[in-house]
mmCIF file of the N, C-alpha and C atoms, coordinates in Angstrom:
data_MODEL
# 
_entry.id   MODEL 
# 
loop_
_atom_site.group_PDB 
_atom_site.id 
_atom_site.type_symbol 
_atom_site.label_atom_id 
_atom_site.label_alt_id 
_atom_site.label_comp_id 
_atom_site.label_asym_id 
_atom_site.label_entity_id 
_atom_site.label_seq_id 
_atom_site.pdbx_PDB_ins_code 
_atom_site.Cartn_x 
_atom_site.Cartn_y 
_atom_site.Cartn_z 
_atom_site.occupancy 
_atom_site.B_iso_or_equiv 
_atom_site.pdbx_formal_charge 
_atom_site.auth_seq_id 
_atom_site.auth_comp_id 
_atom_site.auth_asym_id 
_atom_site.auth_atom_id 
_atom_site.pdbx_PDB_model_num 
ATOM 1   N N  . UNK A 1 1  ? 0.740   -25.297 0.067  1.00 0.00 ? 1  UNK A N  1 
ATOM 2   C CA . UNK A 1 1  ? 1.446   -24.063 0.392  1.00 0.00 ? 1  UNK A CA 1 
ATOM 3   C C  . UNK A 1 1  ? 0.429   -22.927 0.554  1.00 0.00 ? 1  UNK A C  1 
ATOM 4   N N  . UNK A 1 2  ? 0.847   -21.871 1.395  1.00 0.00 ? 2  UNK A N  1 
ATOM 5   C CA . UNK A 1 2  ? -0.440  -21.137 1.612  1.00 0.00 ? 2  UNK A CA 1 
ATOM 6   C C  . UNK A 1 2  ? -0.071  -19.555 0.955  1.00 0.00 ? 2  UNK A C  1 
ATOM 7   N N  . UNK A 1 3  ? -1.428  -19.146 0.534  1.00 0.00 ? 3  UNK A N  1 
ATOM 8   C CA . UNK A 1 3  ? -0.846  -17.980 -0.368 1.00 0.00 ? 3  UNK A CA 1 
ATOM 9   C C  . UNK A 1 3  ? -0.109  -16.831 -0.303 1.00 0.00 ? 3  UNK A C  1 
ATOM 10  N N  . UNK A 1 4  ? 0.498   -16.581 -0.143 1.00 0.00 ? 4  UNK A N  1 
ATOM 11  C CA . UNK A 1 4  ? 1.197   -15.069 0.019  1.00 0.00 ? 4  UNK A CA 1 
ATOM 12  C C  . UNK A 1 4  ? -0.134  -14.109 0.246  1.00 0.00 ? 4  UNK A C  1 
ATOM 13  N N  . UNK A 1 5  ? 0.136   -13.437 1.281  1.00 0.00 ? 5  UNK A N  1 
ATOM 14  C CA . UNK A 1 5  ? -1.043  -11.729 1.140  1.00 0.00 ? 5  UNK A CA 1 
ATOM 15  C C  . UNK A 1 5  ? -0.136  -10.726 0.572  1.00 0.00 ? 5  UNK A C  1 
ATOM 16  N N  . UNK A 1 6  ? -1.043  -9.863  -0.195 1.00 0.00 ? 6  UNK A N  1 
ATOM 17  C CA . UNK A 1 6  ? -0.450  -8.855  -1.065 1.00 0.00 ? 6  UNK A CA 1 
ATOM 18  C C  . UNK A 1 6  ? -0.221  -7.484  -0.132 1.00 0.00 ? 6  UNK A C  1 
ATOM 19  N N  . UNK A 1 7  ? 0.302   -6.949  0.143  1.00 0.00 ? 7  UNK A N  1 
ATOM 20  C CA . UNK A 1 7  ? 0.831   -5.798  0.810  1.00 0.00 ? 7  UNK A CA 1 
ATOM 21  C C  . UNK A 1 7  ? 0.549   -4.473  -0.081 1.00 0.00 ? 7  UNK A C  1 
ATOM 22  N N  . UNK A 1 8  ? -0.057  -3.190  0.045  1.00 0.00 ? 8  UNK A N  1 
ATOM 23  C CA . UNK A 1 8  ? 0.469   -2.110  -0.612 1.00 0.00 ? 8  UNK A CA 1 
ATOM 24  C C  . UNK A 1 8  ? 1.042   -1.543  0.360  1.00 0.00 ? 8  UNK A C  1 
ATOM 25  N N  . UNK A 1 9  ? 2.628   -0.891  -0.513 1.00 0.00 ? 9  UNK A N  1 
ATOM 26  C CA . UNK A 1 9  ? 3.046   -0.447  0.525  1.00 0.00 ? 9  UNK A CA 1 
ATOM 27  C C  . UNK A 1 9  ? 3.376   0.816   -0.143 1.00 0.00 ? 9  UNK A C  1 
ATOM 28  N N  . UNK A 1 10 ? 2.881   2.055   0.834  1.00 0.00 ? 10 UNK A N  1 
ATOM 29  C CA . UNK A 1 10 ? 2.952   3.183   -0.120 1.00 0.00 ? 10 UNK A CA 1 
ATOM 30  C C  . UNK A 1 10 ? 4.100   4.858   0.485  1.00 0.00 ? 10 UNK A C  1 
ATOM 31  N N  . UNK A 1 11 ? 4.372   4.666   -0.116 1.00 0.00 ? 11 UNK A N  1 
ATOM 32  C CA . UNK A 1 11 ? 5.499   6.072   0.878  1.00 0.00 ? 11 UNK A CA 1 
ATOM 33  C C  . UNK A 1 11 ? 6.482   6.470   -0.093 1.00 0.00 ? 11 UNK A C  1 
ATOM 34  N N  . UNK A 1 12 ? 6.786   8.058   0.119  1.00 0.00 ? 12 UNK A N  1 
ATOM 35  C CA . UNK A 1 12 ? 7.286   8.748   -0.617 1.00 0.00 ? 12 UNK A CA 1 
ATOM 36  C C  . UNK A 1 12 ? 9.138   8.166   -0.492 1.00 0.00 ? 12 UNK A C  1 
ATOM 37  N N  . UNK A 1 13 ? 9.182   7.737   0.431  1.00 0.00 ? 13 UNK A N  1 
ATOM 38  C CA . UNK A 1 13 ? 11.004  7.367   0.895  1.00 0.00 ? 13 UNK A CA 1 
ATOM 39  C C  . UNK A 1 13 ? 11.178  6.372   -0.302 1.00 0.00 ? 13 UNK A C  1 
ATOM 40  N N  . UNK A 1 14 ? 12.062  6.086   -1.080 1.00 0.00 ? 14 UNK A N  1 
ATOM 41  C CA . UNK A 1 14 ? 13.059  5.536   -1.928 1.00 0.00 ? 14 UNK A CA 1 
ATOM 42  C C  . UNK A 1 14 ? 13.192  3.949   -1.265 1.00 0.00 ? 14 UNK A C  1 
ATOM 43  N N  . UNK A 1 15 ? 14.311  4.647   0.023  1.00 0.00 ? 15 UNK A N  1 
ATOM 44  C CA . UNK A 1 15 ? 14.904  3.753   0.151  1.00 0.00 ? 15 UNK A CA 1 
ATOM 45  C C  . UNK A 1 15 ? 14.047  3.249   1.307  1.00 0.00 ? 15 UNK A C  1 
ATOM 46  N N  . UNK A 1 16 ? 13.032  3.648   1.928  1.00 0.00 ? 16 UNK A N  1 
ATOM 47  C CA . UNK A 1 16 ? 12.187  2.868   3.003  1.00 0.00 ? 16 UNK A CA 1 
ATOM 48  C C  . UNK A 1 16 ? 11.295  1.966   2.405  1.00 0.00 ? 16 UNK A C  1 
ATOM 49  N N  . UNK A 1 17 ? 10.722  1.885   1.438  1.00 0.00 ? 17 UNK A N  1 
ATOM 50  C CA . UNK A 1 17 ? 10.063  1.046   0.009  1.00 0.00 ? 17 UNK A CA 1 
ATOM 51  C C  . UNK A 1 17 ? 10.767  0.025   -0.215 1.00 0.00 ? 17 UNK A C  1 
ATOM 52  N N  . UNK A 1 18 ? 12.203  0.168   -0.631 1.00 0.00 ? 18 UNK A N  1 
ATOM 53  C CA . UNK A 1 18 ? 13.331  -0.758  -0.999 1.00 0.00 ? 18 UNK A CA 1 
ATOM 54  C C  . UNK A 1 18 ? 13.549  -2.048  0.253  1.00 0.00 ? 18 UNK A C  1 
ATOM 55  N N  . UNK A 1 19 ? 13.735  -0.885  1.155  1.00 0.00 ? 19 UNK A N  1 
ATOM 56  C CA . UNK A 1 19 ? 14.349  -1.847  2.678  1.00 0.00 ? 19 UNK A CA 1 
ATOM 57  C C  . UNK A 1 19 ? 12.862  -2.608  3.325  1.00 0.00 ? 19 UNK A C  1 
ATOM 58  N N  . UNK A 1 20 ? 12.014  -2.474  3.026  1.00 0.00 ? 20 UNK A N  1 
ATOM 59  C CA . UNK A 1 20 ? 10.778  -2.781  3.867  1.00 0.00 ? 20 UNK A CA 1 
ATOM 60  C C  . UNK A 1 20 ? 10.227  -3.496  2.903  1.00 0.00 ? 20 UNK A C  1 
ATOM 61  N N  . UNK A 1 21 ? 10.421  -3.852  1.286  1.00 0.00 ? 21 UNK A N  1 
ATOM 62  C CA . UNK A 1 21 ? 9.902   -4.254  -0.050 1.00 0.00 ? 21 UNK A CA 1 
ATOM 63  C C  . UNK A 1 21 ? 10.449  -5.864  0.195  1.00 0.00 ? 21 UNK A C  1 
ATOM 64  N N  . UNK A 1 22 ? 12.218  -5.704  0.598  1.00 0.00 ? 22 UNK A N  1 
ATOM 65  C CA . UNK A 1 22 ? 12.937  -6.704  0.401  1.00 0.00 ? 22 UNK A CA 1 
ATOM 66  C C  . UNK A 1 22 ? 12.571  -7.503  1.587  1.00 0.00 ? 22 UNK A C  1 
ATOM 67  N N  . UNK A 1 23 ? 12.583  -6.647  2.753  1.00 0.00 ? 23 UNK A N  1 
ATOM 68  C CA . UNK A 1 23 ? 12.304  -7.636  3.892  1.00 0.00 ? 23 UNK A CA 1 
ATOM 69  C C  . UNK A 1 23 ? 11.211  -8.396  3.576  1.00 0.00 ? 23 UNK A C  1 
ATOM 70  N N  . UNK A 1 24 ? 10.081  -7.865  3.842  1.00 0.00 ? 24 UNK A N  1 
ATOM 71  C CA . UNK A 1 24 ? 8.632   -8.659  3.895  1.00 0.00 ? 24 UNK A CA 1 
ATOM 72  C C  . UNK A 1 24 ? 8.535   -9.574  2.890  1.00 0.00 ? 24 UNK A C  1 
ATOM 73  N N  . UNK A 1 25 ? 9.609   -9.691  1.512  1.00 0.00 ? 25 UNK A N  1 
ATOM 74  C CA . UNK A 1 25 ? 9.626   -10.480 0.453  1.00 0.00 ? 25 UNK A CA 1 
ATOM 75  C C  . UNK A 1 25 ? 9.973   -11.444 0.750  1.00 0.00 ? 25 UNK A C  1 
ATOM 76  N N  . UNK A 1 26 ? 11.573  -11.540 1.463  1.00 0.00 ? 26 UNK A N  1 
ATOM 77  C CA . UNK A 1 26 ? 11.971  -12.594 2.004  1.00 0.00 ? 26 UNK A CA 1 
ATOM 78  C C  . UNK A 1 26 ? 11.673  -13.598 2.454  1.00 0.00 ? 26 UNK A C  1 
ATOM 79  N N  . UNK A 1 27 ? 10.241  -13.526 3.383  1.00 0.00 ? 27 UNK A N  1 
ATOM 80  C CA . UNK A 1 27 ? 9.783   -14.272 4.251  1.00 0.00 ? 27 UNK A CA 1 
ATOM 81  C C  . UNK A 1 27 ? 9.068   -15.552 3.847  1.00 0.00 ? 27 UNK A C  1 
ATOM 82  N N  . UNK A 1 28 ? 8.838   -14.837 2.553  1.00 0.00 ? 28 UNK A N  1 
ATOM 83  C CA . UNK A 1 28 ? 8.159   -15.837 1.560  1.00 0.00 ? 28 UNK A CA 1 
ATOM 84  C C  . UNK A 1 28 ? 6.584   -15.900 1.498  1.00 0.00 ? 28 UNK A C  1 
ATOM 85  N N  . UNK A 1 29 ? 6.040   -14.655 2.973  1.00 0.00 ? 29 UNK A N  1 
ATOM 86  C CA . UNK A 1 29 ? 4.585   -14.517 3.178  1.00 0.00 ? 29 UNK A CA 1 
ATOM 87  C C  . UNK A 1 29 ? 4.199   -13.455 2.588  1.00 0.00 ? 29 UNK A C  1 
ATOM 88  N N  . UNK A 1 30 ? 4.621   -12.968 1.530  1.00 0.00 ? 30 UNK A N  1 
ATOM 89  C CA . UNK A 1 30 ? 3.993   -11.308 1.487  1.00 0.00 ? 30 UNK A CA 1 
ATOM 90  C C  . UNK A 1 30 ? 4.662   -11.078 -0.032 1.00 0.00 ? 30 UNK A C  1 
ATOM 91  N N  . UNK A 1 31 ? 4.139   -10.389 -0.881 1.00 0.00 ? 31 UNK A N  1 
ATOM 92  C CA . UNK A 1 31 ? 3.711   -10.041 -1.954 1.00 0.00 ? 31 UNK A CA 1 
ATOM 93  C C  . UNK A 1 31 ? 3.540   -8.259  -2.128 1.00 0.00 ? 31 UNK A C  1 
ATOM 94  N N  . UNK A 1 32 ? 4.733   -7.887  -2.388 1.00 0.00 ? 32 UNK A N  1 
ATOM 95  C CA . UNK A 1 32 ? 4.432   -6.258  -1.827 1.00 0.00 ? 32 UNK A CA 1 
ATOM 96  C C  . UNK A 1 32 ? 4.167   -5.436  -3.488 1.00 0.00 ? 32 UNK A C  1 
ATOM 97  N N  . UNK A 1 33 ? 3.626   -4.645  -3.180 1.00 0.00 ? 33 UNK A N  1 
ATOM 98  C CA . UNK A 1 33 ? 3.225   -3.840  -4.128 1.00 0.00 ? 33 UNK A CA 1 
ATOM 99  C C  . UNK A 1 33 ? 3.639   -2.385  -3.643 1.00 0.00 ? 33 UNK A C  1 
ATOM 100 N N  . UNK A 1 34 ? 3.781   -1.432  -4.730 1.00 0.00 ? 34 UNK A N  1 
ATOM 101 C CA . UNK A 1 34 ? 4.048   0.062   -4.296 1.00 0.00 ? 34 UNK A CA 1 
ATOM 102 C C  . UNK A 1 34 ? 3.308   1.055   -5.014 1.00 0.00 ? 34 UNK A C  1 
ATOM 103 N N  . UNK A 1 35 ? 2.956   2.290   -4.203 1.00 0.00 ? 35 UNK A N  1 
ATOM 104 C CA . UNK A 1 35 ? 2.490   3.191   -4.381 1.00 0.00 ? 35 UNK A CA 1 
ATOM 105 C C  . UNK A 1 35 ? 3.614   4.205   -3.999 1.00 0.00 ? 35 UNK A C  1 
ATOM 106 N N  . UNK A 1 36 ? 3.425   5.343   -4.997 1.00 0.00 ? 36 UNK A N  1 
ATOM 107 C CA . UNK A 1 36 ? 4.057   6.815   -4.038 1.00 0.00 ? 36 UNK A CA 1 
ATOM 108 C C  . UNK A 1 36 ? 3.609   7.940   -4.186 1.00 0.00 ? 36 UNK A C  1 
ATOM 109 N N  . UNK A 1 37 ? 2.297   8.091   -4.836 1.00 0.00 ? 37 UNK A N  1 
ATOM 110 C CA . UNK A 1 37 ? 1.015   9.183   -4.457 1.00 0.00 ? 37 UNK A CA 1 
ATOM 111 C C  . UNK A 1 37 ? -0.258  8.506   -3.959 1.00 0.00 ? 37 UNK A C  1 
ATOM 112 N N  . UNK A 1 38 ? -1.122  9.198   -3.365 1.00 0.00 ? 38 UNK A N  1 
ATOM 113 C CA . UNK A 1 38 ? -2.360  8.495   -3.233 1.00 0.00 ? 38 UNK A CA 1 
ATOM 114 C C  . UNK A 1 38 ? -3.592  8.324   -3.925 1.00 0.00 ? 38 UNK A C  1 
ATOM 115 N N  . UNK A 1 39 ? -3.050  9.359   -5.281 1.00 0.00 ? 39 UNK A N  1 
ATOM 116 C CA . UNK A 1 39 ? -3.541  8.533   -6.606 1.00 0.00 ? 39 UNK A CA 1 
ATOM 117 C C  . UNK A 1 39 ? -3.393  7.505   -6.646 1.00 0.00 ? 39 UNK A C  1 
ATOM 118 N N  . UNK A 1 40 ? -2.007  6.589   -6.749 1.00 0.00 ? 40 UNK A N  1 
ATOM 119 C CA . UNK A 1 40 ? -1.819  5.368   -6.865 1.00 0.00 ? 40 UNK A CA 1 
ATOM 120 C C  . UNK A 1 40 ? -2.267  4.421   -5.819 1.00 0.00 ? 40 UNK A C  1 
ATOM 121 N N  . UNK A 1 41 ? -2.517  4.975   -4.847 1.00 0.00 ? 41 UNK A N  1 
ATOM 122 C CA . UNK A 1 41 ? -3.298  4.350   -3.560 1.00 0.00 ? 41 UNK A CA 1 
ATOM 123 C C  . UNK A 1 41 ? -4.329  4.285   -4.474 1.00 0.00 ? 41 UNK A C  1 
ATOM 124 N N  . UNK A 1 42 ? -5.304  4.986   -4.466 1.00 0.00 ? 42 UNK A N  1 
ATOM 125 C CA . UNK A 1 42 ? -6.497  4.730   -4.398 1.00 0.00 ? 42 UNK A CA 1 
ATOM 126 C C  . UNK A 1 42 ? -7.023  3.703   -5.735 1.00 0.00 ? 42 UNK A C  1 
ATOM 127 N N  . UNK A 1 43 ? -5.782  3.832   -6.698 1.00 0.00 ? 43 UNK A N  1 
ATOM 128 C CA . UNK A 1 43 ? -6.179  2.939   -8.127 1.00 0.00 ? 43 UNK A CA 1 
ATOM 129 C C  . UNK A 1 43 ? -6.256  1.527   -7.794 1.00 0.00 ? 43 UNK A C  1 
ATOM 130 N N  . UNK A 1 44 ? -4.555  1.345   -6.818 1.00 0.00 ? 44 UNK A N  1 
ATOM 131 C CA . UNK A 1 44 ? -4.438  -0.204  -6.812 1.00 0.00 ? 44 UNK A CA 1 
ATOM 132 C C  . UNK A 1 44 ? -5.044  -0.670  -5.541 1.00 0.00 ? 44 UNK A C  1 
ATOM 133 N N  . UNK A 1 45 ? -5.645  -0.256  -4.705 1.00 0.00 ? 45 UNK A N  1 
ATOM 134 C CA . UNK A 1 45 ? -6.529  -0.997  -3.743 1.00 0.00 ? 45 UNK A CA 1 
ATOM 135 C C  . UNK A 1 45 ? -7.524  -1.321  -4.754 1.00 0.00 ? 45 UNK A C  1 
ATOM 136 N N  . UNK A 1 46 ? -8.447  -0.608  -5.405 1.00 0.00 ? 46 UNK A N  1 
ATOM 137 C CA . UNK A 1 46 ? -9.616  -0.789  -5.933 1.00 0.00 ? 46 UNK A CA 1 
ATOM 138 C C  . UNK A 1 46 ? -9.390  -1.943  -7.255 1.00 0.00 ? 46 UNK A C  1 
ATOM 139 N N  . UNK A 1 47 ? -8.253  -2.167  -7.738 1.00 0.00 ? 47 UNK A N  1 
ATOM 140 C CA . UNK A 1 47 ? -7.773  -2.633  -8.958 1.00 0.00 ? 47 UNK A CA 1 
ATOM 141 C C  . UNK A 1 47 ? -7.165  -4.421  -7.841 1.00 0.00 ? 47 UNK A C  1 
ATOM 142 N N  . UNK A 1 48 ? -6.558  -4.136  -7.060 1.00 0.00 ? 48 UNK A N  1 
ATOM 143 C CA . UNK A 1 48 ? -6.048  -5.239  -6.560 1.00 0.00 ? 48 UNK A CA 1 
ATOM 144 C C  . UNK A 1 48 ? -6.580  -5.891  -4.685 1.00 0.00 ? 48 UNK A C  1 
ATOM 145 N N  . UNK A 1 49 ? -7.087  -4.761  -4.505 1.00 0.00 ? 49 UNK A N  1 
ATOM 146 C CA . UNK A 1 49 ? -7.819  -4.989  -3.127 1.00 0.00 ? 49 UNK A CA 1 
ATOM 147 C C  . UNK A 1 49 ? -6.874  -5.815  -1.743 1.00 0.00 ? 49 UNK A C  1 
ATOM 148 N N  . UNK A 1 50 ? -6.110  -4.901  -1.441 1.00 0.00 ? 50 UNK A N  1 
ATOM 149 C CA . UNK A 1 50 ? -4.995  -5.755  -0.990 1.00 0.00 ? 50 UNK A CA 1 
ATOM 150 C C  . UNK A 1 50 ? -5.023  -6.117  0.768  1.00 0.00 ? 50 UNK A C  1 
ATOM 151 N N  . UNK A 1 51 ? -4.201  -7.225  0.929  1.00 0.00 ? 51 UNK A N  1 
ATOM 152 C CA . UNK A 1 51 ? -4.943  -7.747  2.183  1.00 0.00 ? 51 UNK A CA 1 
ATOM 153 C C  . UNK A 1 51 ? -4.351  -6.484  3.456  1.00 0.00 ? 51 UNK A C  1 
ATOM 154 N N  . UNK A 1 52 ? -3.439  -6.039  3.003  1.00 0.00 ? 52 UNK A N  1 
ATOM 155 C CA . UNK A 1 52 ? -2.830  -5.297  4.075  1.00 0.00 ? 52 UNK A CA 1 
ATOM 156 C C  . UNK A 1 52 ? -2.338  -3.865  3.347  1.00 0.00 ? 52 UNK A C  1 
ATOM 157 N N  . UNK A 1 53 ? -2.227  -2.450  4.041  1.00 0.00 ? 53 UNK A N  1 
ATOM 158 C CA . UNK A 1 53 ? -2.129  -1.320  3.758  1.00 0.00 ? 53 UNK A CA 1 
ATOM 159 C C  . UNK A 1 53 ? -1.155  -0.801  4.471  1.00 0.00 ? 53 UNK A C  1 
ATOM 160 N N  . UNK A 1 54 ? -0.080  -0.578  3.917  1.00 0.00 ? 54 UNK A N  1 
ATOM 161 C CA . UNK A 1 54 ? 1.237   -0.132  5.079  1.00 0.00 ? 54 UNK A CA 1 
ATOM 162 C C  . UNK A 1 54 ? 1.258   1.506   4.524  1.00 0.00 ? 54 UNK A C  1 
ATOM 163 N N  . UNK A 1 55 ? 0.989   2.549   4.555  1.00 0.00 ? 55 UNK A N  1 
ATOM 164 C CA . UNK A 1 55 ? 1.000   3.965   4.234  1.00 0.00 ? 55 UNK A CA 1 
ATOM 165 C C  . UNK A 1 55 ? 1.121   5.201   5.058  1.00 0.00 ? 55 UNK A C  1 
ATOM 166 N N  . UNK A 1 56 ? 2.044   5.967   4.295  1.00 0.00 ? 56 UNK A N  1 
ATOM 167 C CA . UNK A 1 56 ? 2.376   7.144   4.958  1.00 0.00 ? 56 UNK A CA 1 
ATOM 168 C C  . UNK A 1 56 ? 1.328   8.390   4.629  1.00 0.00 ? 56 UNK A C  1 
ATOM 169 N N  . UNK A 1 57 ? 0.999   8.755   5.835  1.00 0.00 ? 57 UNK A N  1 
ATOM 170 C CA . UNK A 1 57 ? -0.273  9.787   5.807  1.00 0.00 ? 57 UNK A CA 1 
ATOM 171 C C  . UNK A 1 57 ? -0.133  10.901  5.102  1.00 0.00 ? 57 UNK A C  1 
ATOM 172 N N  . UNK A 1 58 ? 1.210   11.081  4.623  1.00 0.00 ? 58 UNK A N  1 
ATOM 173 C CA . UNK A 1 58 ? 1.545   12.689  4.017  1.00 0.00 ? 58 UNK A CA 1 
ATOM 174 C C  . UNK A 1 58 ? 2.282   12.111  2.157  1.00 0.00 ? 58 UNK A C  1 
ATOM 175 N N  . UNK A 1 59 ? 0.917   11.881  1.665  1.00 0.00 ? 59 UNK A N  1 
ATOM 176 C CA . UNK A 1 59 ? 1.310   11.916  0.388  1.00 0.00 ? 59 UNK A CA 1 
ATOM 177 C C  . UNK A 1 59 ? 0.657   12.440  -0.976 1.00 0.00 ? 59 UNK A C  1 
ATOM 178 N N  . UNK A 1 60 ? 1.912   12.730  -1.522 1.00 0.00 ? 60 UNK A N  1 
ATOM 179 C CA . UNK A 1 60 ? 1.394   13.766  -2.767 1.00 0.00 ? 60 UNK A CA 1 
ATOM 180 C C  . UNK A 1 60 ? -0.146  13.186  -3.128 1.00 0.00 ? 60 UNK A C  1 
ATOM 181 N N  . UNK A 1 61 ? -1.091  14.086  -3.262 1.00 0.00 ? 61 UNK A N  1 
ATOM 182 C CA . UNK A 1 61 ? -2.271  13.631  -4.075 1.00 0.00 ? 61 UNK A CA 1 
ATOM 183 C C  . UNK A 1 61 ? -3.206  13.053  -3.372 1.00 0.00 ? 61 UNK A C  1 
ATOM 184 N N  . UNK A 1 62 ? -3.094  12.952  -1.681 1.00 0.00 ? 62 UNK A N  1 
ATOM 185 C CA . UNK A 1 62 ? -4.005  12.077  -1.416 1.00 0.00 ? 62 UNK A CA 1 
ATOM 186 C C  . UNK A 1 62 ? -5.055  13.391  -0.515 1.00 0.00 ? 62 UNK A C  1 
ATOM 187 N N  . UNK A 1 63 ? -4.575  14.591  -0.251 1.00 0.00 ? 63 UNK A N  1 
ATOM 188 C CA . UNK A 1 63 ? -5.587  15.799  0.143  1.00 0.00 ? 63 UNK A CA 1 
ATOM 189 C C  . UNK A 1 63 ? -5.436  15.105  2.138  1.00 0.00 ? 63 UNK A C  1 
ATOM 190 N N  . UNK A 1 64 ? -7.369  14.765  2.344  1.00 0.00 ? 64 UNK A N  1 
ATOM 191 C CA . UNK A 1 64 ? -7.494  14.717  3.251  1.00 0.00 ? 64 UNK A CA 1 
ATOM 192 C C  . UNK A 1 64 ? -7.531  13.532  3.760  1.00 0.00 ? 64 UNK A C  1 
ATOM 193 N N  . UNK A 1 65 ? -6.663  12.795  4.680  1.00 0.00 ? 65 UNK A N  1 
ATOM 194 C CA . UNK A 1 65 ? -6.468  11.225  4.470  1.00 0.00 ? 65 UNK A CA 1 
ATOM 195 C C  . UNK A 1 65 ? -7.691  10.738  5.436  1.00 0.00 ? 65 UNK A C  1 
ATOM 196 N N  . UNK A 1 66 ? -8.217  11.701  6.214  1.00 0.00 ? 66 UNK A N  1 
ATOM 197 C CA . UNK A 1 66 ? -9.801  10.718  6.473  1.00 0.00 ? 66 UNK A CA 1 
ATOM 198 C C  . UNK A 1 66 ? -10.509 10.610  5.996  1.00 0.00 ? 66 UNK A C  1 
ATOM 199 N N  . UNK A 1 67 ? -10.505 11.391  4.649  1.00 0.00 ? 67 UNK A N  1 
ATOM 200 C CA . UNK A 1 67 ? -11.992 10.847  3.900  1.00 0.00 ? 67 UNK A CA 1 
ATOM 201 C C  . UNK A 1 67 ? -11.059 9.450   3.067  1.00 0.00 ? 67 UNK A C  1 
ATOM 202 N N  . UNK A 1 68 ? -10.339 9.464   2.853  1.00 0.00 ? 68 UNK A N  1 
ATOM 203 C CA . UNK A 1 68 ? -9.144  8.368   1.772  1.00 0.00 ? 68 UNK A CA 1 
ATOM 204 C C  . UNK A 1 68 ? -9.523  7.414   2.712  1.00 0.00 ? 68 UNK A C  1 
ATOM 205 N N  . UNK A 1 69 ? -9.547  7.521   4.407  1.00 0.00 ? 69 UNK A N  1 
ATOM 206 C CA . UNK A 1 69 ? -9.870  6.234   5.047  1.00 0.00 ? 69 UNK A CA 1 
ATOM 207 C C  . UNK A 1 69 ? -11.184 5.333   5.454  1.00 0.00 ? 69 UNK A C  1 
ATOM 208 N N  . UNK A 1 70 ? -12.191 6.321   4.912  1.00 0.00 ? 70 UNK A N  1 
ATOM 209 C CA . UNK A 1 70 ? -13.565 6.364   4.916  1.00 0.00 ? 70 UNK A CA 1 
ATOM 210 C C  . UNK A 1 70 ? -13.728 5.766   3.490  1.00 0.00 ? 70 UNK A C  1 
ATOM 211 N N  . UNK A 1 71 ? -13.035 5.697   2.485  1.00 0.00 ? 71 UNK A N  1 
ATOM 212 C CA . UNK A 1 71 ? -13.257 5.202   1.025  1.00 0.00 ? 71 UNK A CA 1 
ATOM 213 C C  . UNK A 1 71 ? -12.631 3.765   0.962  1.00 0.00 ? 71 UNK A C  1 
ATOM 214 N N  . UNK A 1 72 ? -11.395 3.625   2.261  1.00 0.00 ? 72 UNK A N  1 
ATOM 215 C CA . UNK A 1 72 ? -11.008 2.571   1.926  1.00 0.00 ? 72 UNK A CA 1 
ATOM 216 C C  . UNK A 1 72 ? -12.026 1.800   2.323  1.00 0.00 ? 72 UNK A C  1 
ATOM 217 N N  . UNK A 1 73 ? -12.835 2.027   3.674  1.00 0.00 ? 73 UNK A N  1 
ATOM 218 C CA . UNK A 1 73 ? -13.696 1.241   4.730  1.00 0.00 ? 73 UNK A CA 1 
ATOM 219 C C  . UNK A 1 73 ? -14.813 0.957   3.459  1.00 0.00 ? 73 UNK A C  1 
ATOM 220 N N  . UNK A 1 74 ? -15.456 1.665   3.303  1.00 0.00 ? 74 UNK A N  1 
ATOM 221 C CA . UNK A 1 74 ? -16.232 1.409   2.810  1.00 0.00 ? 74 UNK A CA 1 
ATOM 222 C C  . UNK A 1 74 ? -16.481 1.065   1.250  1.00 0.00 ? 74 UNK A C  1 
ATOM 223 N N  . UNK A 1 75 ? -15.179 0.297   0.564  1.00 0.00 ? 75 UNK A N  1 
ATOM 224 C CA . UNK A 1 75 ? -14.771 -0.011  -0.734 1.00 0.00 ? 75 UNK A CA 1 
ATOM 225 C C  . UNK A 1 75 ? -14.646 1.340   -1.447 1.00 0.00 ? 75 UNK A C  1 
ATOM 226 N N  . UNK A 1 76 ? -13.652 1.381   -2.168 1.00 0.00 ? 76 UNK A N  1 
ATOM 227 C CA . UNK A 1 76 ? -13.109 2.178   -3.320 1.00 0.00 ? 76 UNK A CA 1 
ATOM 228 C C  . UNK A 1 76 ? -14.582 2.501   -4.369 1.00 0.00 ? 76 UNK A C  1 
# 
C-alpha cells in the first residue's frame, strides 16, 4: 500500500478546512493537517515537513508572505 502524503492545509475559513479536510481524506491519499495562523505554518512544516502546502496568503501572523515563501524554499 502506498503512503498517504501529508497535506498542511492552512486557512482562516472554518468551514473551507472542514469541506476540503474531509474531501482529500476520503480518497484515502492524503493525510491533512491544519493550520490557522502562520505561526502555526511555520511550526508544523518545520516539525512535520509536509509533502504538500495548500495556504491562504492572508493570515493572522504570517506579516510578509514572500519572505514566509523564501523560508519555506529554503527549509524552515
Amino acid at each position: 500500500m502506498e503512503q498517504r502524503r501529508t497535506v498542511l492545509l492552512a486557512d482562516t475559513s472554518t468551514e473551507f478546512r472542514i469541506l476540503l479536510r474531509e474531501a482529500m481524506e476520503k480518497t484515502g491519499e492524503f493525510l491533512v493537517e491544519i493550520a490557522q495562523t502562520g505561526d502555526e505554518v511555520l511550526e508544523k512544516v518545520q516539525e512535520q515537513e509536509p509533502d504538500i502546502l495548500i495556504m491562504d496568503v492572508i493570515l493572522p501572523g504570517l506579516g510578509d508572505h514572500s519572505i514566509f515563501c523564501v523560508n519555506l524554499q529554503g527549509g524552515v
